[in-house]
Steps between C-alpha positions, in 0.01 A plus 500: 500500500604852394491741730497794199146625419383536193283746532776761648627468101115656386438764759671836456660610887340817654805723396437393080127566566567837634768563210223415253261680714702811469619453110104485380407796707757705343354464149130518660577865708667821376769631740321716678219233583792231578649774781142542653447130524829506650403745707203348630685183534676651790181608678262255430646225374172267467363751289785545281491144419107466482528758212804356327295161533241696315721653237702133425113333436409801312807464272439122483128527367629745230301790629785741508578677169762709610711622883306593751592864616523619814176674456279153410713357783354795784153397379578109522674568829194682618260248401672244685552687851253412748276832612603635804277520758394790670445510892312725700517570794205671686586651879240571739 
């Protein structure tokens, strides 16, 4: 019995997934869009990758005919954020 899997031949490590990750999203985001995605990565970093999620699926279905812009990218960041709530606070 080998102790080698084979499966470790098929499946990409985290570090070429990331590599890819980052090669696609070049071609998908103009500059300015890649350095607020970068940007956000460093805040929120769940939401950075929700949206670039988003962007890779996008780009896999064929719906994207050309970069996104920074612009398109504020509107898709937007739509993605969760409202924030709004507490009151009432003092007798």
């Amino acid at each position: 019995m080998s102790s080698h899997n084979s499966n470790d031949d098929r499946n990409p490590s985290d570090a070429e997934v990331s590599a890819l990750k980052e090669n696609a999203l070049k071609t998908l985001l103009t500059a300015e869009a890649r350095l607020r995605l970068n940007n956000v990565r460093l805040v929120k970093p769940e939401l950075a990758a929700m949206v670039e999620n988003y962007l890779l699926g996008l780009a896999s279905q064929g719906r994207l005919n050309s970069q996104i812009s920074d612009d398109q990218l504020k509107q898709i960041l937007l739509s993605t954020q969760q409202p924030k709530r709004d507490f009151k606070i009432n003092r007798k």
